[in-house]
Every structure is written in C-alpha cells, then in structure tokens.
N, C-alpha and C positions, 0 to 999 in steps of 0.2 A: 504494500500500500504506500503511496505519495505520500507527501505532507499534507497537513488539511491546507485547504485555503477559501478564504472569505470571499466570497463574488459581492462584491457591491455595484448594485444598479440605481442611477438616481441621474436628474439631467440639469442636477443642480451643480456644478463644478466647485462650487469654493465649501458643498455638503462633502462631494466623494474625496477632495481632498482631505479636509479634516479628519473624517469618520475614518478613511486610510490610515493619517498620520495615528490618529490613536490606537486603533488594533496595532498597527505595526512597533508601536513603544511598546505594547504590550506581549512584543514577539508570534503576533499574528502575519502569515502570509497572507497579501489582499491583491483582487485584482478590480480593476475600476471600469465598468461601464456606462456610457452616458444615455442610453439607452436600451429598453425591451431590442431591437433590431440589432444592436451593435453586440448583446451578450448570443444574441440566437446565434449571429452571425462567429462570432468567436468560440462559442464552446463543444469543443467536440468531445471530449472523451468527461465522463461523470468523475470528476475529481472527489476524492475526499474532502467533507466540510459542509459550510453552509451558504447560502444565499441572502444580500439581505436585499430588499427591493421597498422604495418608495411605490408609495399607491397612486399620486397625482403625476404623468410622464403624458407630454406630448406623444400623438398617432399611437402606440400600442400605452396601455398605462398598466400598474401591476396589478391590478385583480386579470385582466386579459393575459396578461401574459404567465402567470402563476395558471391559469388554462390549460396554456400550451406546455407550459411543463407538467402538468398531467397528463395531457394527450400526447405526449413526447417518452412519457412515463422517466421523465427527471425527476429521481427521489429523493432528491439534497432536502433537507431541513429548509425551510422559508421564515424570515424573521419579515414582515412586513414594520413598515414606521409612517407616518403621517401626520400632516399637521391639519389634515382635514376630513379624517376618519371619523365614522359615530362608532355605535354600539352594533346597531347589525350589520353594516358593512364589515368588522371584526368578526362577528360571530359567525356571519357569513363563510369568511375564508377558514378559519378553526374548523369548523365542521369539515371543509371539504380537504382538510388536511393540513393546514401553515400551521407552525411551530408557535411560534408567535408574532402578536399585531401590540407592538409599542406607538407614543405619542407623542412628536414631537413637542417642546425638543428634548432629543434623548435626554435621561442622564447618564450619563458616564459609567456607574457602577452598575446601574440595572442592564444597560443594553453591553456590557461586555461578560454580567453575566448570563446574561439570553443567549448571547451568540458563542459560547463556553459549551452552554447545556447542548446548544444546536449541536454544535461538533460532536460530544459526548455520543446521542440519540445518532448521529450518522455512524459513527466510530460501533456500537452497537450493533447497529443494525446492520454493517456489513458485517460482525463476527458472528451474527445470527444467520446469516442469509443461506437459504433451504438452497440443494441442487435440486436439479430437475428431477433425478431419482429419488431424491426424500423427499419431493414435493410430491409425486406420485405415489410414494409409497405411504405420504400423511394421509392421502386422498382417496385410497383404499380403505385405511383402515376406520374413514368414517361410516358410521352406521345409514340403513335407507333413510331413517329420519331427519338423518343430519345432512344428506344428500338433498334432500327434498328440499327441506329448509335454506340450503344455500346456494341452491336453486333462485328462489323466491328472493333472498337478498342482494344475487347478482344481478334482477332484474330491477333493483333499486324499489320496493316495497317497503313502508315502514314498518314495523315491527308489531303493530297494529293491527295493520292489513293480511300479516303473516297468521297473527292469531287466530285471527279470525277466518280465515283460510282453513286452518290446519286445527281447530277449534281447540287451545291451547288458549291459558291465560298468555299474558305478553310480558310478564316478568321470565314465562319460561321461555318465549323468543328470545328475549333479550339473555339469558344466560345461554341459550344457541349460539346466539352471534358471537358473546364473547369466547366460547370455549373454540366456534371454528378458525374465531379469527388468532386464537391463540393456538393453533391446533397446523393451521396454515401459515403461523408466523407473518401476518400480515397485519396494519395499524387501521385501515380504512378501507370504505368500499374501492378507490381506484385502487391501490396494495392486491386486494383479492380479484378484481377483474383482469391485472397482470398474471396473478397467479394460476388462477383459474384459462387463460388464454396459452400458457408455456404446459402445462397438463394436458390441455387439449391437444397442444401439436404432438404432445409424446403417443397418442394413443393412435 
C-alpha cells in the first residue's frame, strides 16, 4: 500500500492552499484540485486516504460529483465542508455514504481530526477487503431468507416495505441488513450493489 494522501477539491485557491499548508505541517500528503473536472481528470488509480470536497464548485459542484464517485465506485472516505450547507443537505450525503459534512470555517483540530479518522476507516477497510472467492463463499453461506431479503435491499426498498413484504416486524429487517451487510463486509447500499455485481460475474 502507498502513502495515504489527502485529495482536496475546492475552487477557492487561497482555501486549497491553506487547508494544504496545514495537513502538510501536520505530515499529511495532499494533493490540490481546483475542480470536480480537474480531480476526475487526474485521478486514476484509488490511492490510499481521503477526499475532502467543498459542496459550492462552479459546473460540477460536490454533492454531483461525490455521485460520480459512487457510480465510479470510488470508495475513498469523503469529508465534505461548506459555508452554505443546512441540515438535510448533510444528512443527505451521510446517508448515501460521506464520512463526514463539516462547516465552515473549519476549525483546525476538529477537521484534522475528521480527516485522521477518514484515513483510519480507509486504512480499515482495505485490511478488510473480501476476495472474490470469500465474497462468494460469504454468499453461499447465507441462508434462503437472507437471500431473499437482500434481494429486496439491492433493489433499494426500505426496511419497511421489506416487512411488510416478507410479513416480518422491521426491527427484524433491520437486524437482516445489518448482519448481511456485516456478513458481506460492506458499509452501505452502493458497498453491496458493488458487491453483489463482482459475485454475479463469478457465477
């Protein structure tokens, strides 16, 4: 494994230089883009680390482009930050997987320790990461019902709708999900649509 390193996205130039200079006092590797276009365009191989992205960016901005790294299935840690963020637009992204949504302006010891824990949870989650053979062989060993069930949550159903489906309280859906998602070693629904897509091609 590389060194980690910091991708900072923002199209504020005298933000990515500062927020550079400090990880890097901090013996952080960073690298600086002024743009969602300029980091698609730069980054080829999934470095170990994290990502931090402002949310307000001229032509692509970062809730759009935090998207595309979903559908790119870029699994780096995402720290978003804003100085014009609410509460659901946060809560928003959390759900569909960012690590976390700070407010400008950072301060100093909270956003280096966010971006600490990010690298941790990446560092993590590659010493975790299933091969395709133990991804197949986790995937056997789930039961019909558990099959069924995760079935139902790849097709993005709430946990609700599963219940009620499969005539089940939804507290026992919801311990399904967590056992398959802890079973498939995977944090969120795109994590198991990856997963579940690299299983498919084995068979």
């Amino acid at each position: 494994m590389g060194k980690n390193v910091i991708h900072l996205i923002d199209d504020d130039p005298s933000m990515l230089t500062s927020i550079c200079y400090f990880l890097e006092s901090e013996g952080l590797d960073c690298r600086c883009y002024s743009s969602a276009h300029d980091f698609l365009k730069s980054f080829k191989e999934e470095t170990p680390g994290c990502i931090v992205l402002d949310v307000k960016m001229p032509e692509v901005n970062g809730i759009e482009l935090f998207d595309e790294l979903l559908k790119r299935e870029i699994r780096l840690p995402v720290i978003f930050f804003s100085g014009h963020g609410d509460l659901p637009m946060a809560v928003n992204v959390l759900r569909k997987g960012a690590f976390h949504f700070l407010e400008k302006p950072l301060r100093p010891e909270i956003f280096l320790d966010a971006v600490k824990e990010a690298v941790k949870e990446d560092e993590r989650r590659r010493a975790g990461m299933l091969s395709k053979a133990q991804l197949q062989k986790q995937y056997e060993k789930l039961t019909e019902r558990e099959k069924q069930v995760l079935t139902l949550i790849e097709k993005g159903l709430t946990n609700k709708i599963i219940a009620e489906r499969k005539r089940l309280s939804e507290r026992t859906i919801e311990n399904y999900r967590a056992n398959l998602y802890k079973k498939l070693n995977v944090r969120n629904i795109d994590e198991l649509k990856t997963v579940l897509k690299v299983i498919e091609k084995k068979k």
